[in-house]
C-alpha positions in Angstrom: 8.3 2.9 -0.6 11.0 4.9 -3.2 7.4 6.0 -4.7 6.3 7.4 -1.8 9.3 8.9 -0.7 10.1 10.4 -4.3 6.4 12.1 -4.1 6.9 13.6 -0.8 10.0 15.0 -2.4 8.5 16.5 -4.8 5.2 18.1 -2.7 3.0 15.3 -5.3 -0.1 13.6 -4.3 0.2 9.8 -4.3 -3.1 7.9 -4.0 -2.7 4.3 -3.6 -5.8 2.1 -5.4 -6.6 -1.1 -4.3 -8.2 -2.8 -7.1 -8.2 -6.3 -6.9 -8.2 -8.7 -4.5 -7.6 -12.3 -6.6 -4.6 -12.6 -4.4 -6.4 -13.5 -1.4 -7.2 -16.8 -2.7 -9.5 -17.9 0.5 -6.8 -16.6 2.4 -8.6 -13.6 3.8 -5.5 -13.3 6.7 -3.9 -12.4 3.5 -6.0 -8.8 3.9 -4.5 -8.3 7.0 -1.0 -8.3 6.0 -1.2 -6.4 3.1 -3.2 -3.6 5.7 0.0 -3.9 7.8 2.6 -3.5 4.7 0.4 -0.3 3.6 0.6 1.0 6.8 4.4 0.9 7.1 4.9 2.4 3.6 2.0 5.6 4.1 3.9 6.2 7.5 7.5 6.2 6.6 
């Protein structure tokens, strides 16, 4: 979030890359949360 924030500071594009997904580890609910967490950190 302090990335976010410090770009929106600044007037600088952030572009966040998912790459890998390893971490799922047949836990596709896994997805899911890390879709909420994004959410939270593009909209505060």
């Amino acid at each position: 979030m302090a990335t976010r924030q410090a770009c929106e500071r600044k007037n600088c594009p952030l572009e966040y890359i998912l790459k890998d997904i390893s971490t799922v580890h047949y836990e596709p609910e896994r997805l899911f949360q890390w879709a909420r967490v994004a959410m939270e950190v593009a909209s505060a």
